[in-house]
GUDOVO-907540 format. One record per residue: x, y, z of N, C-alpha, C in turn. Coordinates in steps of 0.05 Angstrom, whole numbers, plus 5000, padded with zeros to 4 digits. Layout:
XYZXYZXYZ
...
END
This chain:
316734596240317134436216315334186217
314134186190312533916187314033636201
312733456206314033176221315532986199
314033136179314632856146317933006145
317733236143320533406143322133466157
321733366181324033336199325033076202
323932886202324332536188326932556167
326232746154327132686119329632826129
329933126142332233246149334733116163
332432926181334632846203335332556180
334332496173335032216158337432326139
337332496119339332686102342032696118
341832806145343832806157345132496172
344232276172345132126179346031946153
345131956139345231836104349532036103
349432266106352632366104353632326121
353232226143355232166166355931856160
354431706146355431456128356831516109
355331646092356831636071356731926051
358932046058360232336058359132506028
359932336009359232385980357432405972
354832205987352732175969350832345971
349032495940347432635937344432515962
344032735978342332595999339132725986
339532935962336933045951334232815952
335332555938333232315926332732215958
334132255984333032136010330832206021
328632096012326732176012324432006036
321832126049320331926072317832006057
315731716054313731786042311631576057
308831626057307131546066307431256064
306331066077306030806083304730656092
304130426094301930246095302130246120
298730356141298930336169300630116178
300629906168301029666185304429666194
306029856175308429806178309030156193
307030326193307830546206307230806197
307130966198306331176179307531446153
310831326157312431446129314931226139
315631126104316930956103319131106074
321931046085324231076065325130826058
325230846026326830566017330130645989
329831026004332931115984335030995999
335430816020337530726020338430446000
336430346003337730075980338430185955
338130385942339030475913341330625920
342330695942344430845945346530515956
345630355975347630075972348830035949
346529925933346729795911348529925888
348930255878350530385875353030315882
353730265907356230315920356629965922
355229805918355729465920355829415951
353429595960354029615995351929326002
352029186032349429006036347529236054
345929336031342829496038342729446070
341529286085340829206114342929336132
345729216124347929336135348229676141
347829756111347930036108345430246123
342530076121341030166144341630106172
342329926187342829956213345530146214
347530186202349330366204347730686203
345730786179345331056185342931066204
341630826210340130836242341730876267
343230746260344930846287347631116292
345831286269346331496267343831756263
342431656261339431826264338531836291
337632036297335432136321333232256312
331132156315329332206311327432186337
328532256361326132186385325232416387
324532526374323132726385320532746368
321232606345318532596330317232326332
318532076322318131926324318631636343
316631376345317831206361320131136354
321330816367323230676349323830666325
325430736303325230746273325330366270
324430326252325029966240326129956223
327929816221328729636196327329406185
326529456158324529236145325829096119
325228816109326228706092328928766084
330228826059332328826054334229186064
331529266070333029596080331129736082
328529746085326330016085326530016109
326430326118326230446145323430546147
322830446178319530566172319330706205
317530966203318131126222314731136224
313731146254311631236271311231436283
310431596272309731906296309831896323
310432026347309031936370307132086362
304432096388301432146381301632446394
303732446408303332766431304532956397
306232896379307133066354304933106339
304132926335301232906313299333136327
298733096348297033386370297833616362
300433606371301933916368301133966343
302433796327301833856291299833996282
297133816290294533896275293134296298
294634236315294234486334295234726328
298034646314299234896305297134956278
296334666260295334766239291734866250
291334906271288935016275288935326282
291335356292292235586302292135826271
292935676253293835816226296735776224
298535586239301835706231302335526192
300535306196300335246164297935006157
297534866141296434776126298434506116
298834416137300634016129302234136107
303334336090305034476069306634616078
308834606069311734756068311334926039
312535216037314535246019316035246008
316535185981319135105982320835285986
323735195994325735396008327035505990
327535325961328735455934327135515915
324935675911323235725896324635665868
323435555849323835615816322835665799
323535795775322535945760321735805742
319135745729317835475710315835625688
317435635668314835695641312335425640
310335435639308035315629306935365615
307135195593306535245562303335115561
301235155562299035045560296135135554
293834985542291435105531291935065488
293635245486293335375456291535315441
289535445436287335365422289035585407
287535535379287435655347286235905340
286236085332285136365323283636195306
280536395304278136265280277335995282
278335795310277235595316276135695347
274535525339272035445373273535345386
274135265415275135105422274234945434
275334595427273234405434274234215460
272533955468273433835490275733795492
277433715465279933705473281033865485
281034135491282034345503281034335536
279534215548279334195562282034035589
283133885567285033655585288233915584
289134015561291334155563291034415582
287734465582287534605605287034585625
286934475627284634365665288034265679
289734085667291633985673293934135680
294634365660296834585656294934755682
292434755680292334975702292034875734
291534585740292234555758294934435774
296834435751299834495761299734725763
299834955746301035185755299535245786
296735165788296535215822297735095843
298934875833300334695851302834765861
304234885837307034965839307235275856
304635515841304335735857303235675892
302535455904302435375926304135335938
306435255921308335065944311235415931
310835565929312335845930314235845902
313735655887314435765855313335955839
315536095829315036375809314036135776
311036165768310136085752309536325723
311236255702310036395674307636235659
305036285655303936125649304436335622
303936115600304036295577302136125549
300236245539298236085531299436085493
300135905486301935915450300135965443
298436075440296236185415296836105383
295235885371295835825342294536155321
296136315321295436555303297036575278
298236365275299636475245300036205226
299536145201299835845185298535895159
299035675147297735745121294635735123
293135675139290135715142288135915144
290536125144289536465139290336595114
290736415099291336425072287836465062
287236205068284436145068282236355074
283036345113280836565120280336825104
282636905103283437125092281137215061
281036895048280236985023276536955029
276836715043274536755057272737015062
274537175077274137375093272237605073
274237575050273637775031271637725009
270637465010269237364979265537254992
265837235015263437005026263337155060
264637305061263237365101260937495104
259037365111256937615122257237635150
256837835151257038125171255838015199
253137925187251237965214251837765228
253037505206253337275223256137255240
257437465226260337415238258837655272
257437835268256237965299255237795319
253837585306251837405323254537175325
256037105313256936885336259836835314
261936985318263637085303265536695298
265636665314268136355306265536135296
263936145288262835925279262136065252
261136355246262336455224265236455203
267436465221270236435216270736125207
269535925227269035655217267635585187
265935745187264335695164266235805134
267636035132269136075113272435875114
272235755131275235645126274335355114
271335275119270835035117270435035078
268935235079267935265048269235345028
272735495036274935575016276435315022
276135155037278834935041277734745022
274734685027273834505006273734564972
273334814966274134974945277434904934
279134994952282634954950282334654941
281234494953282534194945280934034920
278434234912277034194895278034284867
280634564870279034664842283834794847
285434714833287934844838288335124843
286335194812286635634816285435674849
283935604857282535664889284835644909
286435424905288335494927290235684922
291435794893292535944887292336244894
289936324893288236424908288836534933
288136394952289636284976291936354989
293836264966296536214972297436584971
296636694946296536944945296537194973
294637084983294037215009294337105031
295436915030297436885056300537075047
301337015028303537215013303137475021
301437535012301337935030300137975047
299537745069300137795098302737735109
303937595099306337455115309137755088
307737885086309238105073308838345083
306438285111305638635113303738785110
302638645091300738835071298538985091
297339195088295739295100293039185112
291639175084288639055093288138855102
290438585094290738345108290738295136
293138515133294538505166291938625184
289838805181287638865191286038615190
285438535176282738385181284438095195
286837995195288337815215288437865237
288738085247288638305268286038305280
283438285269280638225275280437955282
281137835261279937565274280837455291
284237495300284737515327283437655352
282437885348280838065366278737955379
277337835354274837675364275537365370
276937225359277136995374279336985409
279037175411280137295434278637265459
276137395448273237465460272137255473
272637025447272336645456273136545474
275936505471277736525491277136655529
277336905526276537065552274636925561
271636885547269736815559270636535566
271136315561271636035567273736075588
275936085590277536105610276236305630
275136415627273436625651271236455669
271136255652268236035668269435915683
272235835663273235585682276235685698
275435935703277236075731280236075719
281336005693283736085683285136305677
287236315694288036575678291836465665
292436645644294536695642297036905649
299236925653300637085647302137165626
302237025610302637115581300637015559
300237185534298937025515300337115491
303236955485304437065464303836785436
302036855412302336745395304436715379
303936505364306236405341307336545326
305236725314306537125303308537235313
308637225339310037395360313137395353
314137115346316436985344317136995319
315837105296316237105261318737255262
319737445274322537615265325137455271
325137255290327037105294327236925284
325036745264325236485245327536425229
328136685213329536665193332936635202
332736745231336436775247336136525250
334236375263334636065272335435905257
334435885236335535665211337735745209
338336065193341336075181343036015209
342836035235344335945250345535655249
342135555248342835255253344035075218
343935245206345535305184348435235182
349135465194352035595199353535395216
352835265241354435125256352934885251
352334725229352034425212349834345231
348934435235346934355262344234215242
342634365215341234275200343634285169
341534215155342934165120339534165114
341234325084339334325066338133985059
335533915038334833605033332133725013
333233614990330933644971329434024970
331234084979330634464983329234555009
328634355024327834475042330034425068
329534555092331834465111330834375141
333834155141332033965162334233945189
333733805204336033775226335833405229
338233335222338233005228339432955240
340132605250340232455268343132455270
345132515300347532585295349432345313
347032065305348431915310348931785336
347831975357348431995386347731835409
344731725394343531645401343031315396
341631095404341030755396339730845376
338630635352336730715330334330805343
334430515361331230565371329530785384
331830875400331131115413332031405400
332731425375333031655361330831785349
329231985358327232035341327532175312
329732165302330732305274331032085258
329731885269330231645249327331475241
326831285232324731165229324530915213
323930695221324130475209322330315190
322730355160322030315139322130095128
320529855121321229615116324129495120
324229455148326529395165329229635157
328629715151331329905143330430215162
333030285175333130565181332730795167
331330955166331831215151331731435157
331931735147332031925168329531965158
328432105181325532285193327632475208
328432775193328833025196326233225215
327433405232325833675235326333865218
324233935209324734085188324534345202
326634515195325634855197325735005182
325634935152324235055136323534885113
320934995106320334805082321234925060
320434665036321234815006320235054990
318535114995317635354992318135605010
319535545026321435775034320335855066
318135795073316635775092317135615121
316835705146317135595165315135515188
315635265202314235125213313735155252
313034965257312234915285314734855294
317234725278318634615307321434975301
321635165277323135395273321235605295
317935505300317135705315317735575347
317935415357319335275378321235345391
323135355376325735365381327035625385
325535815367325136135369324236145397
321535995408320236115432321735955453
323135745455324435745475327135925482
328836015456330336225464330136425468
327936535463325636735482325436725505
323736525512323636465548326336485563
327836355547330436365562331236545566
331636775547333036965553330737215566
328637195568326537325574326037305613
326237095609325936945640327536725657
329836725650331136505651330136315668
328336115659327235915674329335645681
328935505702330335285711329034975687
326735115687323434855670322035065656
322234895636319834985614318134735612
315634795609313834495617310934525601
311034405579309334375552306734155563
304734295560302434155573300734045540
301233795529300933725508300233505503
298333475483297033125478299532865476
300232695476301532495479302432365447
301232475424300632465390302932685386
304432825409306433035394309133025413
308332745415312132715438313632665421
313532495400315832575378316632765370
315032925363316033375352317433415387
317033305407318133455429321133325433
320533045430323332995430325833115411
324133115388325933305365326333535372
324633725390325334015387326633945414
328033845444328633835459331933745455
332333605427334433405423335633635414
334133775387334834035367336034195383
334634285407335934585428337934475434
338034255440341034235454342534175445
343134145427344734155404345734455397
343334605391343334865387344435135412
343135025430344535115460345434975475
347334925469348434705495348534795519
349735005536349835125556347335155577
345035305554343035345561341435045570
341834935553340434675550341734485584
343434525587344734445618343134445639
342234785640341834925663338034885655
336834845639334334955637333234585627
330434485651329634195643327534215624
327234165600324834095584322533915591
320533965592319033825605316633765585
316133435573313233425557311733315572
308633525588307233345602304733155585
305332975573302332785545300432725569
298932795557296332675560295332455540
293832335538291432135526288832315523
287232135505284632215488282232245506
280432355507277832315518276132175497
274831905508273231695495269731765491
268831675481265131655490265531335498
262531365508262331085520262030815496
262430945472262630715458264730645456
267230735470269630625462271230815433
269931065426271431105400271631455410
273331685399273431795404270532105410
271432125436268532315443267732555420
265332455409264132665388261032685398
259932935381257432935384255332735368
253532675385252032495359252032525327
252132825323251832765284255332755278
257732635302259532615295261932945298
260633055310261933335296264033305323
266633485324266833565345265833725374
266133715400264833775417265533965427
265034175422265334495422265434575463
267834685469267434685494265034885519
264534995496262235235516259935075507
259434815496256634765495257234455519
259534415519260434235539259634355573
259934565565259334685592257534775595
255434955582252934955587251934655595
251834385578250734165588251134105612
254134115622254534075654252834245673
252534415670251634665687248234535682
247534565662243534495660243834225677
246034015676245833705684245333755708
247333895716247333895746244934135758
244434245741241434495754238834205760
238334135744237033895747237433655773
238833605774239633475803239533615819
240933815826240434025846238134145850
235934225833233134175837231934035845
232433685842231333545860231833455885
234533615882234133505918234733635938
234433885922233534085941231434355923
229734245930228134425912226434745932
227734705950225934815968228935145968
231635045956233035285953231535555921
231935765928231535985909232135955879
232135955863232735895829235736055822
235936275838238936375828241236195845
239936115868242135935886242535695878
240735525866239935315848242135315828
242435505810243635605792247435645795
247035825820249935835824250935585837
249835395852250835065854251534975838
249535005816249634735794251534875779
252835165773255535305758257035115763
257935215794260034965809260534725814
258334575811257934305813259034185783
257534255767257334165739259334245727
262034415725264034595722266934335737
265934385753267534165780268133895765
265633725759264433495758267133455732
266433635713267733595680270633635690
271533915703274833805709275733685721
274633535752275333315765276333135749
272932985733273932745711275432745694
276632935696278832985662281933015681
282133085703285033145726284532805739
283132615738282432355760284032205748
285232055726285731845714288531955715
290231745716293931815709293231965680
295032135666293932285655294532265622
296132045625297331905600295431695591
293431605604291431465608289331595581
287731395566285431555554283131455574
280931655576279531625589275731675577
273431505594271931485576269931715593
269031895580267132005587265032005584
263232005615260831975626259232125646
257532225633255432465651255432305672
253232135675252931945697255531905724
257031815709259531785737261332005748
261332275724262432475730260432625756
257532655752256532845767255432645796
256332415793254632285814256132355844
254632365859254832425894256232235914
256532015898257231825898260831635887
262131635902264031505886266531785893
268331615868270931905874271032115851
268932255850267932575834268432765852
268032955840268333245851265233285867
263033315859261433315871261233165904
263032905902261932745925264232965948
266533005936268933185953266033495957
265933575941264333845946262233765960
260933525962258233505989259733476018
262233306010263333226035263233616055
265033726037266034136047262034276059
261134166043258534206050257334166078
257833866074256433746098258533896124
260833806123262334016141261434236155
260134446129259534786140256934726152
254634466151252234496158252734396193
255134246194256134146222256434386243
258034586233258134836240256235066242
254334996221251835106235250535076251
250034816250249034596261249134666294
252334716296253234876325253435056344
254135226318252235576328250135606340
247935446325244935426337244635296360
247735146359246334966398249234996413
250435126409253035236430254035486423
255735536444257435746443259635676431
260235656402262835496386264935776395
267735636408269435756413271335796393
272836086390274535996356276836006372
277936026399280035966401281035676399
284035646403285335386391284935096412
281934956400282434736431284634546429
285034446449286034176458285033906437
287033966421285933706402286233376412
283933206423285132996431284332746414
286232606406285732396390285232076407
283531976404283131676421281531486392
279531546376278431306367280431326346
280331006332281931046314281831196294
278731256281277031396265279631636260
280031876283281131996293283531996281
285331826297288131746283288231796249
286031596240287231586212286431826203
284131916203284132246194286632426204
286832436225289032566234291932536219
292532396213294832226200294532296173
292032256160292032316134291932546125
290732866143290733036138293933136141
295933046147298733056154300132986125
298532806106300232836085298733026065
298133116064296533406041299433476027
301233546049303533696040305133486022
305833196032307633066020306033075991
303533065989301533005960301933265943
302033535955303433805934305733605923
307733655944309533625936309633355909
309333155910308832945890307132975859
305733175865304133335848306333445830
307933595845309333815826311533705821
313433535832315833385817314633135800
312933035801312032875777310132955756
308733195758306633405743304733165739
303733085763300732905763299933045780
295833215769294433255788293233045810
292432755783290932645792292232485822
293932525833295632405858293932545880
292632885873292033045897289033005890
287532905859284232845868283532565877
286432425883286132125904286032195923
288132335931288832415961285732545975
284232735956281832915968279732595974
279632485952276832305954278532075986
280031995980282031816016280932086033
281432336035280832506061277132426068
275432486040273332466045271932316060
273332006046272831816054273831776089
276131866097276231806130274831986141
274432276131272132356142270232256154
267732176135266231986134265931756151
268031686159269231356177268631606206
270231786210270331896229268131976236
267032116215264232236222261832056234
262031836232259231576229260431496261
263331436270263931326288264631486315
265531766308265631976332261732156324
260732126345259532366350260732656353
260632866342260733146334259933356356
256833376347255833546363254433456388
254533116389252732996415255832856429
257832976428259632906440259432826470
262432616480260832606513261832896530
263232966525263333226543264233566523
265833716528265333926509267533906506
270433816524272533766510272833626469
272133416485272533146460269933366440
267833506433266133626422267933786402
269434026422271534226412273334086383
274833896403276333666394275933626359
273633506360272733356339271433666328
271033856331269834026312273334146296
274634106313277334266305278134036277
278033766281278533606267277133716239
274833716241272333736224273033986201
274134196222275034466209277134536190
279534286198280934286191281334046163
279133936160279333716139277033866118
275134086128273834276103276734446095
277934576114280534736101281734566084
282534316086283634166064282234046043
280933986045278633996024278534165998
277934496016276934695997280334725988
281934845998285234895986285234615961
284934415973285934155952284234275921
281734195938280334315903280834595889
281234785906281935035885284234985867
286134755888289134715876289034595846
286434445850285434285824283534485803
282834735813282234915792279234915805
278034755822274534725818273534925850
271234975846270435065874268634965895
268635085915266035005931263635155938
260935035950259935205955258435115981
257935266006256535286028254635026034
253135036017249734836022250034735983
249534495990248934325968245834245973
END
């Protein structure tokens, strides 16, 4: 058992021998400032203070109910109650020995695996998909690797926008203005082009949207030829899809669109109907505020020249038609009964926490039971900026289409990688700069807390320099050239050496490669990547300290050599795991 987790076990068990009742789940040991030791607990003062206990008191009482000599020195008592615990150095050995051996990787699984829908990506049928899609994806997909690491059963399931009144449009589009060749040569910027030129039509001219409206009517009735050519333009913006997530190593396990869920719309309302849950309002039907809640914190409400008023979910409009939060609410009683998940966990811009609070407030209202047992989860994100401070567009303003986002990374970085090493082959050149430049764009979009908007910059994303993905991928690099480096001038042994730690260099690498596991873990109960692309650039960085201050391969004897290559080996294994966890790759020689 990891050291962080036997700390935390034996602490759990001394926490009930105080005090019998209390939930010991939140007793938690987490990394700490060398100076006071190397994992520090402070769940006892919130469990005092609870109980009107004196904190200090209540720590020397479950200290003098803990044993921990076998992992650690003396435990301390600090300020008003933090306990702070020191490894001995002979555990830390064993530790990183077993993890050389293969028994793990500083990670546990978890012992209660759970079952977690991840709702994330949904780009639009007949749209391109642009930078913005980059953050709901890069983010949703490097939880779900986080969570599938640490032994959770993950549904990733991508909401595909396939059904709305905008295929009213295409539709007529489809039939009055498509040419052929252009929809062959590059089918969604064709699809773009008719929705752009009937929408401006619809708002120009009334009969045009009528039009329109017509043929959304005999698709959403069935109709034959409609239902084919909707059926197409799904097919092909499919194609879009595959290829972009294929670059950027995503995959799904489900891809059920908004369509999928049309047969159950109509039960949902008259349900929520039937047991007062919504009311009719001006003909269309809504679900309001049931009171339950402060004003301020009610999102069914909204404050109108100082006065309250309601702001309803609507699930159906007046025209008889249904929306995003009737298709919602359908797809979570889906999942539920499909998969019965513990978490459902919506990977979504931070512009739609209101609709989530509404549809989260709505279910449970609507399922109470269910709603108990199953946690809703909205993970917001923030905007991606340009460097002028306003939101990231292309110079003539347009939006930033994500496969030209990525070709640019990929040429940025072919270019750098040419110069500084020009003396590699043009296809090897090529497959670097994939990974580099691929890397570079999801690092900087997973780095910032994620609620954060953030400004994007070629320059600081691809630089070698600093805390990017690139500088983590030279670090895995330089690593494998160490190891070459060795082959050519020893007999590198792969059995398990004698790991011995003396410079400090040492220690703190050693120490820090020990929390990888506490950093999963933190990752996936708070759904922040960016906690594990700190943690990689801190590994790099003691690397580095270590590397400049221990000699490697000019070691003084072949012990301490072994030693420090085992170290070395074992901080590229963390390295490369951390970044796949983050979605990006590595490669051999930079």
């Amino acid at each position: 058992m990891l050291p962080h987790k036997q700390i935390e076990l034996s602490l759990q068990t001394a926490v009930r021998a105080v005090l019998p009742d209390a939930d010991v789940a939140a007793v938690l040991v987490r990394p700490c400032d060398p100076k006071f030791g190397d994992y520090q607990s402070n769940a006892l003062m919130s469990l005092a203070k609870t109980r009107k206990l004196n904190p200090r008191q209540l720590a020397t009482d479950v200290v003098a109910n803990l044993d921990v000599s076998a992992v650690c020195e003396k435990v301390e008592i600090a300020g008003a109650g933090f306990l702070n615990f020191r490894l001995k150095n002979s555990l830390l050995g064993q530790t990183l020995e077993a993890a050389a051996r293969g028994e793990h990787l500083f990670f546990a699984k978890a012992a209660q695996p759970k079952t977690i829908v991840l709702d994330f990506s949904s780009p639009n049928v007949a749209k391109p998909m642009h930078v913005g899609h980059i953050r709901s994806t890069g983010i949703g997909d490097a939880l779900q690797r986080t969570l599938r690491l640490l032994n959770h059963r993950i549904i990733s399931d991508n909401h595909i926008g396939d059904w709305g009144t905008q295929f009213g449009k295409l539709l007529l589009g489809w039939k009055q203005i498509l040419n052929r060749a252009e929809l062959e040569r590059d089918a969604i910027t064709e699809l773009e082009r008719l929705y752009k030129v009937i929408n401006a039509e619809c708002d120009a001219n009334p009969a045009r949207l009528e039009e329109a409206k017509s043929e959304l009517v005999k698709l959403q009735a069935g109709e034959a030829e409609n239902t084919a050519i909707w059926k197409e333009m799904i097919a092909l913006s499919q194609k879009q899809f595959d290829t972009i997530y294929g670059r950027l190593g995503v995959r799904f396990e489900q891809a059920l669109g908004e369509s999928f869920y049309n047969p159950w719309l109509g039960e949902v309302v008259n349900e929520l109907l039937r047991r007062g849950i919504a009311r009719e309002s001006e003909g269309a039907v809504g679900v309001f505020s049931d009171g339950s809640l402060p004003q301020k914190e009610d999102p069914f409400l909204v404050n109108r020249d100082s006065e309250w008023v309601a702001d309803p979910a609507l699930v159906r409009k007046s025209d008889g038609g249904f929306n995003y939060m009737t298709t919602d609410l359908a797809t979570i009683d889906y999942r539920l009964k499909t998969w019965s998940p513990k978490e459902i966990v919506y990977v979504v811009d931070d512009r739609q926490s209101g609709h989530f609070k509404k549809l989260f407030l709505t279910f449970a209202r609507w399922k109470s039971e269910e709603a108990k047992n199953t946690k809703l989860v909205h993970v917001g994100f923030g905007k991606i900026m340009g460097e002028d401070g306003k939101p990231f567009k292309t110079r003539s303003g347009d939006t930033v289409k994500l496969s030209d986002l990525m070709d640019e990374a990929e040429e940025r970085a072919f270019k750098i990688v040419s110069e500084k090493s020009p003396a590699l082959p043009e296809t090897q050149r090529k497959e670097i700069a994939r990974v580099i430049g691929l890397g570079a764009v999801k690092y900087a979009d997973l780095l910032p807390n994620r609620q954060s908007d953030y400004v994007f910059s070629w320059d600081k994303m691809l630089a070698l320099q600093g805390n990017t993905a690139p500088y983590l991928q030279y670090a895995y690099a330089r690593i494998k050239s160490i190891f070459r480096k060795a082959a050519e001038t020893f007999n590198v042994q792969h059995s398990t050496p004698n790991i011995q730690l003396a410079a400090p260099e040492e220690f703190a690498l050693a120490k820090h490669l020990l929390n990888f596991g506490i950093t999963l873990e933190a990752v996936a109960d708070e759904l922040r990547p960016n906690y594990l692309c700190n943690y990689l650039f801190e590994l790099a960085v003691h690397f580095s300290r270590f590397f400049e201050s221990c000699p490697v391969l000019k070691a003084d004897d072949e012990a301490a050599r072994h030693s420090r290559l085992a170290l070395c080996d074992l901080t590229a294994r963390v390295l490369k795991q951390g970044l796949d966890t983050l979605g990006i790759e590595v490669v051999e020689q930079m």
